[in-house]
Residue frames relative to the residue before (quaternion, step in Angstrom):
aa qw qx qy qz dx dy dz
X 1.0000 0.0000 0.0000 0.0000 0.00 0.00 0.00
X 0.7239 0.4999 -0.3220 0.3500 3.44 0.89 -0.76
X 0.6560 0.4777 -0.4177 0.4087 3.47 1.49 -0.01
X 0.5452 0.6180 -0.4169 0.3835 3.11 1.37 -0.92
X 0.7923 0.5189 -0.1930 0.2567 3.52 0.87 -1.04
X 0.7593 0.2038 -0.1045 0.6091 3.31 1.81 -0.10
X 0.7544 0.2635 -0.3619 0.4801 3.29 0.95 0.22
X 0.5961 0.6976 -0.2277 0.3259 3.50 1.38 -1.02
X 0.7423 -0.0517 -0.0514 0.6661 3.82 0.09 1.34
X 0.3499 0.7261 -0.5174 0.2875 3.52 0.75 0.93
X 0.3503 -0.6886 0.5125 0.3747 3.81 0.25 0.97
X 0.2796 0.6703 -0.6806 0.0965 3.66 -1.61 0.46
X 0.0592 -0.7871 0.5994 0.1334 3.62 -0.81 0.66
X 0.3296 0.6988 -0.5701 0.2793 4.01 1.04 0.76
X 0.6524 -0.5715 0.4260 0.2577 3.29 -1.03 1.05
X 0.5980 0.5348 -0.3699 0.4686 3.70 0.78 -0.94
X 0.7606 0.4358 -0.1744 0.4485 3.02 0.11 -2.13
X 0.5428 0.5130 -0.4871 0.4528 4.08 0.34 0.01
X 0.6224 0.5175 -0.3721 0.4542 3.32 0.59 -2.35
X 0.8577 0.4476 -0.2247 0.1157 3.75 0.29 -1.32
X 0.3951 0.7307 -0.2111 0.5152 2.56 2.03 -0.45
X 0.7622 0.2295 -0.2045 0.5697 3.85 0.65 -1.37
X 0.5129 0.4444 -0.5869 0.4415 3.88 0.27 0.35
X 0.8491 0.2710 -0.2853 0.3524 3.53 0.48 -0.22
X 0.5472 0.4033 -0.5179 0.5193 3.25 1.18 0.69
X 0.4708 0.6010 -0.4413 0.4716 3.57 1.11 0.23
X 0.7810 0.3077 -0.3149 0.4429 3.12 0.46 -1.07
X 0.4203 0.7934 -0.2796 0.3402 4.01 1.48 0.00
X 0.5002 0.6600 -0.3237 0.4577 3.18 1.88 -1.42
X 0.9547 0.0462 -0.0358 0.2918 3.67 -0.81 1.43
X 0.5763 0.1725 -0.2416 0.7614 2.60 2.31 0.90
X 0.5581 -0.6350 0.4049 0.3484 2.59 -1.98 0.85
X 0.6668 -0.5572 0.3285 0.3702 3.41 -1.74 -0.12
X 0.5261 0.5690 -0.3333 0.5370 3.04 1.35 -0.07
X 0.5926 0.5772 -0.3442 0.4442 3.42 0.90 0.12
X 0.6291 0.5049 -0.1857 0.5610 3.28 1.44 -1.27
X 0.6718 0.4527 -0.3861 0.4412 3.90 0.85 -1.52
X 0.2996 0.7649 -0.3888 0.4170 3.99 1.39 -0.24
X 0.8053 0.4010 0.0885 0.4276 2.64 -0.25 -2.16
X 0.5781 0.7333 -0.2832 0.2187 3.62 0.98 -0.26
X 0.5989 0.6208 -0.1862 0.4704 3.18 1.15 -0.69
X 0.6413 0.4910 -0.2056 0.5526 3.04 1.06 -1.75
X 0.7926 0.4110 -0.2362 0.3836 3.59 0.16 -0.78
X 0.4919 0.4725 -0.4180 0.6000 3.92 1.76 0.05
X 0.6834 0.4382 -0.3161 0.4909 3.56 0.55 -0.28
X 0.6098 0.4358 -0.2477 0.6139 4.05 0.52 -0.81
X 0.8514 -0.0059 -0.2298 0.4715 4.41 0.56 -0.32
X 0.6299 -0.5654 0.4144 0.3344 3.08 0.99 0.75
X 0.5316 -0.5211 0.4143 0.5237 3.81 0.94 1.07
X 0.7781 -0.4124 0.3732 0.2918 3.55 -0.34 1.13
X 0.3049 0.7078 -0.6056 0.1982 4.19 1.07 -0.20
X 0.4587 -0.6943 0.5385 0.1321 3.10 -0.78 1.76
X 0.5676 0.5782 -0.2252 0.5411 3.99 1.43 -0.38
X 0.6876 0.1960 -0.2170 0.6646 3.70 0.56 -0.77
X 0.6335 0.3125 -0.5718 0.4172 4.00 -0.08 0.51
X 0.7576 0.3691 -0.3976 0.3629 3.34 0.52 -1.19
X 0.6147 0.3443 -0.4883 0.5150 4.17 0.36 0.48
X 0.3609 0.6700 -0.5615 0.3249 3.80 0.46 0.94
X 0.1366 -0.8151 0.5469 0.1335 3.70 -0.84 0.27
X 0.7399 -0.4263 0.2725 0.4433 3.82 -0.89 -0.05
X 0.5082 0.6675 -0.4010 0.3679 3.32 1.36 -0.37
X 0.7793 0.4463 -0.0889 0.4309 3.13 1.20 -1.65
X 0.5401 0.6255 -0.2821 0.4873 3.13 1.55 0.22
X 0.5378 0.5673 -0.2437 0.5741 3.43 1.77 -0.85
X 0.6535 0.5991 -0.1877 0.4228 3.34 1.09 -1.35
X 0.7276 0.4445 -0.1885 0.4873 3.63 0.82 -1.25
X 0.6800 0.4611 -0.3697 0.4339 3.86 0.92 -0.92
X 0.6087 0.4786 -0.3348 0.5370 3.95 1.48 0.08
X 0.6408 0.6717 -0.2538 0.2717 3.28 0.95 0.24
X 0.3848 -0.8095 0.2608 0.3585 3.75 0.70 1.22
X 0.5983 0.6641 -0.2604 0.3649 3.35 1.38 -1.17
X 0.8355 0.1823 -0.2079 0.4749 3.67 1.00 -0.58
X 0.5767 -0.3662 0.4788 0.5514 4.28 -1.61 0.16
X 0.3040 -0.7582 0.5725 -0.0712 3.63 -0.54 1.65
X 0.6774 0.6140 -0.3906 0.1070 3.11 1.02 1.43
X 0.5079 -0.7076 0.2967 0.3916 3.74 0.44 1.42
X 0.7750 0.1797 -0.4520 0.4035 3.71 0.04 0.53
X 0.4616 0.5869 -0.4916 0.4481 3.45 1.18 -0.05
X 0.6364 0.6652 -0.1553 0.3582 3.55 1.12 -1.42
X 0.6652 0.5076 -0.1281 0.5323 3.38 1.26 -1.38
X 0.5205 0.6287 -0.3056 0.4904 3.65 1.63 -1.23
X 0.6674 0.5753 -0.2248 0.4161 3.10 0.65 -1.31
X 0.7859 0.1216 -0.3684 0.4815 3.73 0.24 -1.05
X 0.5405 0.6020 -0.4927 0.3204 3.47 0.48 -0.70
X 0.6221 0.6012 -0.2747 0.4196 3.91 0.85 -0.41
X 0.6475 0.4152 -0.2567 0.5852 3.22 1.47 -0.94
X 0.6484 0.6435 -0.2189 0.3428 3.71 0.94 -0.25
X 0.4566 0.5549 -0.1406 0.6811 2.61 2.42 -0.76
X 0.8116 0.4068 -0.1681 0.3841 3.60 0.06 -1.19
X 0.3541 0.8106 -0.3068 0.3513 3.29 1.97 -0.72
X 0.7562 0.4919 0.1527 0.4035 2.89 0.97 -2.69
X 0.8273 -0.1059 -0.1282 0.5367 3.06 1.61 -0.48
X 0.1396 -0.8454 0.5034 0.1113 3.47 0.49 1.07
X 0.6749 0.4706 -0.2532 0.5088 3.83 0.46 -0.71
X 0.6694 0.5140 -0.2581 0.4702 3.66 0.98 -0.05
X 0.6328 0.5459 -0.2056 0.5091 3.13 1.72 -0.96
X 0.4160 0.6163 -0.2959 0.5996 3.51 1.99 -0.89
X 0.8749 0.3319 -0.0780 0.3438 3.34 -0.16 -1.50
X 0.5310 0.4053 -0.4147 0.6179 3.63 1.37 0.56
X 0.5660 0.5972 -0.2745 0.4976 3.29 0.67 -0.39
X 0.8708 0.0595 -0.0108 0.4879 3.63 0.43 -1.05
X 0.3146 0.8358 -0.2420 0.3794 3.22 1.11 0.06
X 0.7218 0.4849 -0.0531 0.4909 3.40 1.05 -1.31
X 0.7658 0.2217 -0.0172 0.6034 3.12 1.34 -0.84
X 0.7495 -0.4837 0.3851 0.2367 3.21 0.88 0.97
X 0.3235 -0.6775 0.5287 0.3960 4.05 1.13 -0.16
X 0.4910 0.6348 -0.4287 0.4149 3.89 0.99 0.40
X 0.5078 -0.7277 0.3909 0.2445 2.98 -0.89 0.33
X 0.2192 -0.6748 0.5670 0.4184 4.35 -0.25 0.10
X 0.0046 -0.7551 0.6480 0.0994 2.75 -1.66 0.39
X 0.3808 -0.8165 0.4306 0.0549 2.96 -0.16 1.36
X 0.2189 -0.8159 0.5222 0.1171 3.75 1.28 -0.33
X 0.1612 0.7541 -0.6018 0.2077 3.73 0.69 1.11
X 0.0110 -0.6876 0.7107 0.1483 2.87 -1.48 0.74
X 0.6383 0.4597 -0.3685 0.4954 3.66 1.12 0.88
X 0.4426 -0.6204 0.3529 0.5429 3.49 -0.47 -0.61
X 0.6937 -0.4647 0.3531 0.4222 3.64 -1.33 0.77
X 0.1472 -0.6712 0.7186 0.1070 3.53 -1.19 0.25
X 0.4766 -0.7261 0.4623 0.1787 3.90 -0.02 1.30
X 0.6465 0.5749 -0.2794 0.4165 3.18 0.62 -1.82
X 0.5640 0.6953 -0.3277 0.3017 3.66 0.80 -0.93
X 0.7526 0.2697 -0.0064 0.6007 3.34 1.15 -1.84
X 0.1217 0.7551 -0.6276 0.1453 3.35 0.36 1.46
X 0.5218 0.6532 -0.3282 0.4397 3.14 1.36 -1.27
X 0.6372 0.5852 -0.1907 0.4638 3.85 0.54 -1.46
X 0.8375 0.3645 -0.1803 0.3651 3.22 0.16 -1.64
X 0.6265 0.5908 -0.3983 0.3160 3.65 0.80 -0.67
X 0.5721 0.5566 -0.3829 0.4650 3.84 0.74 -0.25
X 0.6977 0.4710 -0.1988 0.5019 3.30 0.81 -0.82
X 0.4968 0.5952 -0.2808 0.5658 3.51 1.40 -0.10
X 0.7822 0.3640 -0.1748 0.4745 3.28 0.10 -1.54
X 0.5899 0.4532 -0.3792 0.5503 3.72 0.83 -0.73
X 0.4494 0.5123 -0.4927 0.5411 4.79 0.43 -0.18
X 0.8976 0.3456 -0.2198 0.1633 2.93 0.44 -1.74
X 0.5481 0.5779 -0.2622 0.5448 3.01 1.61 -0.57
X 0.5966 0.4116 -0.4053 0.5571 3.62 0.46 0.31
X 0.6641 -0.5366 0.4432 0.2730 3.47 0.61 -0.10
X 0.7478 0.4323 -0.3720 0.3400 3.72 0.77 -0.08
X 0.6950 -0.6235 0.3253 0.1499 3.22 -1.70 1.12
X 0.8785 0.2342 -0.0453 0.4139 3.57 -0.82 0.24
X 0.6629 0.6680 -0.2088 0.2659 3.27 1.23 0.51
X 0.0770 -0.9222 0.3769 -0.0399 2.82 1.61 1.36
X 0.8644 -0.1487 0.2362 0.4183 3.89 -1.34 -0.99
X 0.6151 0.6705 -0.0666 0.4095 2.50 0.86 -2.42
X 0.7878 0.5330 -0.1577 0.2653 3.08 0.07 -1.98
X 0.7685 0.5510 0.0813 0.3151 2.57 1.25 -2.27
X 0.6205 0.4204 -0.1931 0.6333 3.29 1.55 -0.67
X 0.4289 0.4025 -0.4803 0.6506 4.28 1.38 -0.06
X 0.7819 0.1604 -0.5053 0.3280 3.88 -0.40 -0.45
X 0.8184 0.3935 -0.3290 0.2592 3.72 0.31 -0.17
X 0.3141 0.2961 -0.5988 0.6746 2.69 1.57 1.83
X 0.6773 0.2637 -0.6533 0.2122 3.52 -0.75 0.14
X 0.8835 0.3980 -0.1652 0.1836 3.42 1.15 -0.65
X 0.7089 -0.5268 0.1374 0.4483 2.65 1.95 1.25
X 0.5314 0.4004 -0.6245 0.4090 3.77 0.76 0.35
X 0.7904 0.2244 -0.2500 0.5123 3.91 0.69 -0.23
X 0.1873 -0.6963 0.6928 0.0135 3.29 -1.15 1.55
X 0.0023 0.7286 -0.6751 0.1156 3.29 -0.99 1.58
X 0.2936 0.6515 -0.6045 0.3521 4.09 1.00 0.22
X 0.5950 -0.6142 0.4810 0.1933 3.28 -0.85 1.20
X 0.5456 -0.6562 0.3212 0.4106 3.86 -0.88 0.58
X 0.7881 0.4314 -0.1698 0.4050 3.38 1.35 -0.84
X 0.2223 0.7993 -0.4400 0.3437 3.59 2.28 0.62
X 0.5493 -0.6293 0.4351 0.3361 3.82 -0.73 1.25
X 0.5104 0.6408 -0.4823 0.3102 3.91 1.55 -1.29
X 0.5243 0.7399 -0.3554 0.2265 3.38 1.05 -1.47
């Protein structure tokens, strides 16, 4: 509850907070979030809170190094997603902003649920926002994935109408 309630669908267009945002709906893909908010700590320590600067000068060593580590979701393509992404965003931080927010106007969606979202719904929606990740080069960043980071970071608001955050 305590993320859902202060960080979940909080608008923010800072380059960190995004990067940090999609490493952890990356690393979400096929677990729950409670699995990841776990796993969280261990994994702000082990990348240095996600510094989009100390992953993207990582090599394969440190990649061998991290998937043996207890502290983080020990999985090597989720892991690899991860720096290669910062390597990407490195090169173009203001692009990563502007794919992100761009689509929607730097406004927020509101979606005015009074159920929960049903992804599958906003395929139509979500697939631009795909191709534009992909075309920049970044890893793991499929529908699914892609439509959990833009709810966590607030271009899509899907908190239900009658959600206490409200």
């Amino acid at each position: 509850m305590t993320y859902h309630d202060t960080r979940w669908g909080k608008p923010t267009r800072e380059v960190q907070e995004l990067f940090t945002a999609m490493c952890l709906e990356i690393m979400q893909a096929g677990l729950t979030f409670q699995t990841v908010l776990k796993f969280e700590d261990g994994m702000n320590q082990v990348f240095h809170h996600f510094s989009i600067k100390y992953l993207a000068e990582l090599d394969d060593q440190s990649l061998d190094k991290f998937c043996q580590d207890k502290r983080v979701i020990r999985n090597r393509a989720k892991i690899a997603a991860i720096i290669a992404n910062a390597k990407v965003v490195a090169n173009q931080p203001a692009r990563f902003v502007d794919q992100t927010w761009a689509p929607v106007h730097y406004v927020t969606l509101d979606h005015m649920l009074t159920q929960p979202a049903q992804p599958e719904n906003y395929q139509t929606f979500i697939s631009p926002f795909v191709k534009s990740f992909k075309s920049m080069g970044l890893k793991r960043m499929g529908p699914i994935t892609t439509y959990s980071y833009l709810q966590a970071v607030g271009v899509i608001n899907d908190h239900l109408l009658d959600c206490e955050f409200r």
